[in-house]
C-alpha positions in Angstrom: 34.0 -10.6 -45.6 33.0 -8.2 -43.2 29.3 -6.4 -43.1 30.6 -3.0 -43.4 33.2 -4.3 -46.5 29.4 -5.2 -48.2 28.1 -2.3 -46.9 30.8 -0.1 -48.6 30.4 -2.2 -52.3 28.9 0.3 -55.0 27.2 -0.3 -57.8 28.4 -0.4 -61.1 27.4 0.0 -65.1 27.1 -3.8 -65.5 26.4 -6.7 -62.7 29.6 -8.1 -60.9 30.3 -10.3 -57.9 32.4 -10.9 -55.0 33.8 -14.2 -53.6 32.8 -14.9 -49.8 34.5 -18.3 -50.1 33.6 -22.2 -51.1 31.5 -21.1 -54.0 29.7 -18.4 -52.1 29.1 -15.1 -54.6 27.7 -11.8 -53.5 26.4 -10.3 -56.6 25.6 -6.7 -56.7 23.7 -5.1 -59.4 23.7 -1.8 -61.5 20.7 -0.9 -59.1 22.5 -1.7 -56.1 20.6 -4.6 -55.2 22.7 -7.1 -53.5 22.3 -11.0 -53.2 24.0 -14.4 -52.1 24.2 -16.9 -54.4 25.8 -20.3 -54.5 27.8 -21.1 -58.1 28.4 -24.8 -58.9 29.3 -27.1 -61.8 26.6 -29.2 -63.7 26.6 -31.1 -66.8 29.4 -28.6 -67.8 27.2 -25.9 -67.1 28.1 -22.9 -64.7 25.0 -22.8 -62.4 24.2 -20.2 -60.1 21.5 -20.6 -57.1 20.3 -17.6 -54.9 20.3 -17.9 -51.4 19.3 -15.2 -49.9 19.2 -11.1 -50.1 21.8 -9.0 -48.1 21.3 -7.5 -45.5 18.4 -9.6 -44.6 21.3 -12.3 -45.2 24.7 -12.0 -43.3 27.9 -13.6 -44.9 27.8 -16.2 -41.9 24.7 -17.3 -42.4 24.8 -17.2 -46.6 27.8 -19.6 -45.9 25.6 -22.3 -43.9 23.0 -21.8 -46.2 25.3 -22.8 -49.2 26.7 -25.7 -47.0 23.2 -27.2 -46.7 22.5 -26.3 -49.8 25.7 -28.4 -51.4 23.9 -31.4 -49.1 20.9 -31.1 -50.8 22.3 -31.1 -53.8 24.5 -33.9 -53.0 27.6 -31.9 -54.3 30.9 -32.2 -52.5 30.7 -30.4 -49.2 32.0 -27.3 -48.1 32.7 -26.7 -44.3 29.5 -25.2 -42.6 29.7 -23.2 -39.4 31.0 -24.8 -36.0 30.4 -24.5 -32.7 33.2 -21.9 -32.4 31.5 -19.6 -34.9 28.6 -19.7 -32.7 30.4 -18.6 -29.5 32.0 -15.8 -31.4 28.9 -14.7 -31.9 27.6 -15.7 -28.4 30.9 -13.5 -27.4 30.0 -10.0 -29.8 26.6 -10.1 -27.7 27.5 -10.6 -24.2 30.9 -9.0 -23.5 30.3 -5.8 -21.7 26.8 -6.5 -21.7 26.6 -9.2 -18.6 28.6 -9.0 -15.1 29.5 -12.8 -15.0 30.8 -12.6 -18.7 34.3 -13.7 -17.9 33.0 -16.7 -15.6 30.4 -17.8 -18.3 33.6 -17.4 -21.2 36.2 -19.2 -18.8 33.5 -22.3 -18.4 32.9 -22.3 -22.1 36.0 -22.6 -22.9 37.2 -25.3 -20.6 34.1 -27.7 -20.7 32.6 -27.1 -24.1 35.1 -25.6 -26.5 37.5 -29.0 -26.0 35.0 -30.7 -27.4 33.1 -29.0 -29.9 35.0 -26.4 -31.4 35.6 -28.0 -34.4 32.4 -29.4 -35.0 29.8 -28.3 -37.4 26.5 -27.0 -35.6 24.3 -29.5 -37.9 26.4 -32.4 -36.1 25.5 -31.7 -33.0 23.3 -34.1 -31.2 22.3 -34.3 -27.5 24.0 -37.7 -27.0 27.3 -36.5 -28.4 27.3 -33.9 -25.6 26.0 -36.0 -22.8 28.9 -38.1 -23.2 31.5 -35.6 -22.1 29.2 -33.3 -20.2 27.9 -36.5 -17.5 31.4 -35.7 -16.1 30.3 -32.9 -14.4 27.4 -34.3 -12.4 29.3 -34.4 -9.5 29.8 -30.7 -9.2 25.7 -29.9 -9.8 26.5 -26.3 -9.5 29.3 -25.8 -13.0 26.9 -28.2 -14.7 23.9 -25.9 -14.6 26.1 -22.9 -15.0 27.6 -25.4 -18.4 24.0 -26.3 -19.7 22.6 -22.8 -19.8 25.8 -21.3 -21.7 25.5 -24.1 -24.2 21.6 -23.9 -24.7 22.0 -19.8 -25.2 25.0 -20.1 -27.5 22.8 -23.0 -29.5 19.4 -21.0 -29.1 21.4 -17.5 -30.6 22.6 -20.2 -33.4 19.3 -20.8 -34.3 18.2 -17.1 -33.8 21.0 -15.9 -36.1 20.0 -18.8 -39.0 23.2 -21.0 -38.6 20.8 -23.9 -37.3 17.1 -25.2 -37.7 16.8 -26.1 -34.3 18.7 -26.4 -30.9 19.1 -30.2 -30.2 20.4 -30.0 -26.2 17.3 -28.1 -25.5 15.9 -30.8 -23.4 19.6 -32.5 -21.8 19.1 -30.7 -18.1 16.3 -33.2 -17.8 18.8 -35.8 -17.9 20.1 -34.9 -14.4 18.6 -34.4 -11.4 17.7 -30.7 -10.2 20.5 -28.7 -8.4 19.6 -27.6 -4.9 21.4 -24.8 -4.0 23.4 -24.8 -0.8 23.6 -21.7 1.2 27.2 -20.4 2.8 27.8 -20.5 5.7 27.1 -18.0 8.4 26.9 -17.6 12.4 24.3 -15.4 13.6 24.7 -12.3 15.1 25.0 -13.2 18.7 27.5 -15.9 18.1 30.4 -13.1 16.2 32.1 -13.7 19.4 33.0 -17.1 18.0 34.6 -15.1 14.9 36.5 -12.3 17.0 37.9 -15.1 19.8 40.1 -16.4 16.9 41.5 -12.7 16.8 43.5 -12.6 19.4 47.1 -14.0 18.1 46.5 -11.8 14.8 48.2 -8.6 14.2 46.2 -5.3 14.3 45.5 -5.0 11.3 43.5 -8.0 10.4 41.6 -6.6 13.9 40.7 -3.8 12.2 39.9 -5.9 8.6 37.8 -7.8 10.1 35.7 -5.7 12.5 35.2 -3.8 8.8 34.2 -7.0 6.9 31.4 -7.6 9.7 30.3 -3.5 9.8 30.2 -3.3 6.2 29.1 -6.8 4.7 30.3 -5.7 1.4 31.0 -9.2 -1.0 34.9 -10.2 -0.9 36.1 -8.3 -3.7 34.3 -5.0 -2.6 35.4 -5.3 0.3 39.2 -6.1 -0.2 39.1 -3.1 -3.0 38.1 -0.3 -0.7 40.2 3.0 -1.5 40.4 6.1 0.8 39.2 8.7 -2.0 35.5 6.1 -1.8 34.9 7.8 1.8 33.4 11.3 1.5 32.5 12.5 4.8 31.1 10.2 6.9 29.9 7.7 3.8 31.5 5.3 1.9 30.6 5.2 -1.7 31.6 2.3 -3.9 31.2 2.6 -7.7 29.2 1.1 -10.1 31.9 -1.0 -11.8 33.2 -2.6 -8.8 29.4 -3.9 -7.6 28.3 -7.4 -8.5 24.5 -5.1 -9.9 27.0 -2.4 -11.5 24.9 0.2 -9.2 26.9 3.0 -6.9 26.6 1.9 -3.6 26.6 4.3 -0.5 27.4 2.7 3.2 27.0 5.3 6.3 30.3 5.1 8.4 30.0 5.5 12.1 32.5 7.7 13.9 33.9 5.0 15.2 34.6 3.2 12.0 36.4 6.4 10.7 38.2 6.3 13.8 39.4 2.8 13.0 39.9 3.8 9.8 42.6 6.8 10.8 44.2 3.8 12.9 44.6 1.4 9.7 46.3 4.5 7.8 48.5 5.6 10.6 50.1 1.9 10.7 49.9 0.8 7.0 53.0 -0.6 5.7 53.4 1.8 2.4 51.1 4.7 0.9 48.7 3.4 -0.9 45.0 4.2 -2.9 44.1 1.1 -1.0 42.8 1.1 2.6 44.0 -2.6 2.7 47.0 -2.5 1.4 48.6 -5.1 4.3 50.3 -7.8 1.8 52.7 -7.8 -0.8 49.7 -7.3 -3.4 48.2 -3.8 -4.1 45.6 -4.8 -1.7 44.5 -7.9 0.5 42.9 -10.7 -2.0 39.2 -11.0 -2.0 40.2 -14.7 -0.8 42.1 -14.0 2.4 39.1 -13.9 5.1 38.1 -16.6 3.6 40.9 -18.7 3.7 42.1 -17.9 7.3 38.3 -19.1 8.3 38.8 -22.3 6.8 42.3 -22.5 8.1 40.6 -22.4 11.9 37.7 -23.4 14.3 34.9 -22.3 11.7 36.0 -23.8 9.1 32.9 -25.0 7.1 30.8 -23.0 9.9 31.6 -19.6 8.2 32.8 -18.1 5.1 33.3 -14.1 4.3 30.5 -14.0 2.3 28.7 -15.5 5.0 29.0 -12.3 6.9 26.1 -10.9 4.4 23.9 -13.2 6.0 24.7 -12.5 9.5 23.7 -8.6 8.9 20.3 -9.3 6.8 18.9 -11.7 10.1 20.2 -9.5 12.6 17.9 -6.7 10.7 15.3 -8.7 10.2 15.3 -9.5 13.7 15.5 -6.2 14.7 12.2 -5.4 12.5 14.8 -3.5 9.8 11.6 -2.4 6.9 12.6 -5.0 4.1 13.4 -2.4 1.3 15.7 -0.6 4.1 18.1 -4.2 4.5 18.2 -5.1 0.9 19.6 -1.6 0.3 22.3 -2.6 3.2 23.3 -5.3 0.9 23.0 -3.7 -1.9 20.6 -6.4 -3.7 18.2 -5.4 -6.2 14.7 -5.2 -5.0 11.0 -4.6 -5.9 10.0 -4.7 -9.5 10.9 -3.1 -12.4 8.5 -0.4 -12.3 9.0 0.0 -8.5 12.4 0.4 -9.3 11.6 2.8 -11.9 10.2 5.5 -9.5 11.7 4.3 -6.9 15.1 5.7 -6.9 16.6 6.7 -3.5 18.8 4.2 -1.7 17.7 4.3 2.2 20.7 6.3 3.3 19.0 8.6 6.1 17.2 5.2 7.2 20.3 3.0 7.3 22.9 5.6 9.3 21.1 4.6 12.7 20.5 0.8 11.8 24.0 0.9 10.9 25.6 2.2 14.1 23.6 0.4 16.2 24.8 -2.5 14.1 28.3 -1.5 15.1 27.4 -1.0 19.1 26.3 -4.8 18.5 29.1 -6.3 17.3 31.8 -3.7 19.1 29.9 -5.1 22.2 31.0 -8.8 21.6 34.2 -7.7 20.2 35.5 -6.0 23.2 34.2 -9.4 25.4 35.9 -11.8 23.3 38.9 -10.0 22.8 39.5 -7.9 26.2 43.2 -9.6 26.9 44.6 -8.7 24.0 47.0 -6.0 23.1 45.6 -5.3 19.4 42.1 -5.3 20.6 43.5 -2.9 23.3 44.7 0.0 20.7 40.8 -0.7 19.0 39.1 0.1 22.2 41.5 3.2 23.3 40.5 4.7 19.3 36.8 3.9 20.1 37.1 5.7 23.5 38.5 8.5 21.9 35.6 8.9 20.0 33.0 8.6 23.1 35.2 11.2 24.9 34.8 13.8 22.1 31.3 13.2 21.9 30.6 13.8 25.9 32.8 16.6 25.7 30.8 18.1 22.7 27.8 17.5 25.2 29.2 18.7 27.8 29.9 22.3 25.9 26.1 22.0 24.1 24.9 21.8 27.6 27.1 25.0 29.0 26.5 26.7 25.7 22.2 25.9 26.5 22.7 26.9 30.0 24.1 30.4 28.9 21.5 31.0 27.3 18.9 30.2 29.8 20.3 32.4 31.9 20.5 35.2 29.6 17.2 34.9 28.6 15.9 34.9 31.8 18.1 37.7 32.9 16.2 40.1 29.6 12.6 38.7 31.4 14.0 40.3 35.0 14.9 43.4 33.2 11.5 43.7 31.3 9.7 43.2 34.6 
């Protein structure tokens, strides 16, 4: 019985109730009052035992209460709640409410639900999960990711009245503490490493990769990059596609867009996606990363890695701290900070950021000056540098002009 089929239940003339299931009544009253109660057989006598008012009560938790009620009693048992009932419920409260939701679920279900769906919350110990769970110690990382999702699932148990208390509160101390490990990453004056392996690749991946470095977007917002993100000269990634569900804006040099206009001009097929170079919409969020473990940095550098390489070249360059975590789009500063603090550094990053690009185009263009690819990059790159001295040039002519015009009305006042 659903909460809004209660809800819906008038009153009538006399008192009536409503089956739930296993000897679970609601009874509702000519005055509209509505309560659980738990009918059994005694002595020949119809009994009936109230648990509990609705709505204070739910229909979940008036059928654990009748369960541990029919214990107490010592009458034959009905079937209380199980574990599964409380990650439905662990589901109706997080889905659409946390970014790692289908993570968590997928690691719930493979590690915990095996095991435990089936079995009533009460049964639950700590040593009856240990001995599947001590599997996992070997990967410390799932296992603290498997601990918390059980404790939460057991804690909202206990929180929603299924359970008195959770027993696996305590199991992490079992196992020794996780200590992260960070990725991998070269710093920034070692990218020449990264762009040396470029030189048998086609043009594209040139021009991927030189974006994965400039940008330092995470794999999947990098891979899922569309043309109608870039408005003028910035590139603006939505809210739904960021790991902090918060827009993010990236100023693009002119020599980005130029590269840009070159990845268009030879992609394969039309396509929403810039990196649409494979047989999938676009590139998988995987590919960078699987080509670097496939050569000489293998286990020396990952994509994500990248990320890092930016935030120490800024903080070497004496970036201000709130101006490179808005680079990588982390969250920073406190709540209330955050609160009144509400631009995102976008006037402040457009000259980190192309002097980020000189950096990198710099050892680019060393590593990679033989090759034919790297040769179309550096002619689109040129192009750009020649319309920008010619733009000079004619600002200059355009100031001299009026120099001399100006100097020519002083002569003619004189």
């Amino acid at each position: 019985m659903k909460e809004k089929s209660i809800e819906k239940l008038q009153p009538k003339s006399k008192r009536y109730t409503v089956k739930l299931g296993d000897s679970v009544y609601l009874r509702v009253t000519p005055s509209g009052h509505k309560s659980w109660v738990l009918r059994y057989h005694s002595s020949g006598l119809v009994r009936d035992i109230t648990l509990g008012t609705w709505p204070e009560m739910t229909a979940a938790q008036a059928k654990q209460a009748a369960h541990l009620k029919r214990q107490e009693l010592k009458i034959k048992p009905s079937a209380g709640l199980t574990f599964n009932d409380a990650y439905q419920l662990w589901t109706q409260k997080k889905k659409g409410k946390i970014v790692s939701y289908p993570n968590e679920a997928r690691r719930v279900e493979l590690y915990l639900l095996p095991k435990l769906k089936h079995v009533e919350l009460e049964k639950i110990t700590a040593p009856m999960v240990l001995n599947f769970i001590i599997e996992l110690q070997d990967k410390p990382a799932t296992l603290k990711r498997v601990l918390m999702r059980l404790n939460e699932i057991l804690d909202l148990a206990v929180c929603a009245g299924y359970m008195n208390s959770n027993p696996c509160r305590k199991l992490s101390k079992v196992f020794s503490g996780h200590t992260p490990v960070n990725r991998a990453y070269l710093p920034a004056d070692r990218l020449g490493e990264l762009f040396k392996l470029l030189v048998t690749e086609e043009l594209w991946f040139h021009l991927f990769v030189l974006w994965a470095v400039y940008t330092a977007l995470r794999p999947i917002e990098c891979v899922s990059a569309r043309w109608s993100w870039i408005e003028g000269n910035v590139l603006v990634v939505p809210a739904n596609i960021m790991k902090k569900r918060r827009t993010h804006r990236i100023p693009l040099c002119r020599e980005i867009l130029a590269l840009l206009d070159v990845a268009k001009r030879i992609r394969p097929h039309r396509s929403v996606y810039i990196w649409c170079f494979t047989s999938t919409p676009h590139v998988h969020k995987q590919h960078l990363a699987r080509w670097l473990n496939n050569s000489e940095l293998s286990g020396k550098l990952c994509h994500h890695g990248l990320r890092a390489t930016l935030r120490t070249w800024m903080k070497d360059q004496d970036v201000p701290r709130e101006v490179a975590e808005d680079a990588l789009a982390h969250v920073s500063g406190t709540t209330t900070e955050r609160a009144y603090l509400r631009g995102d550094f976008l006037l402040q990053r457009t000259p980190i950021m192309h002097r980020w690009w000189q950096y990198i185009y710099k050892q680019y263009c060393a590593a990679c000056a033989e090759d034919e690819n790297a040769h179309v990059v550096r002619e689109a790159v040129s192009k750009v540098y020649v319309q920008l001295i010619d733009r000079a040039r004619e600002r200059g002519e355009m100031r001299r002009k009026l120099l001399c015009q100006a100097h020519k009305k002083q002569g003619g006042n004189k």
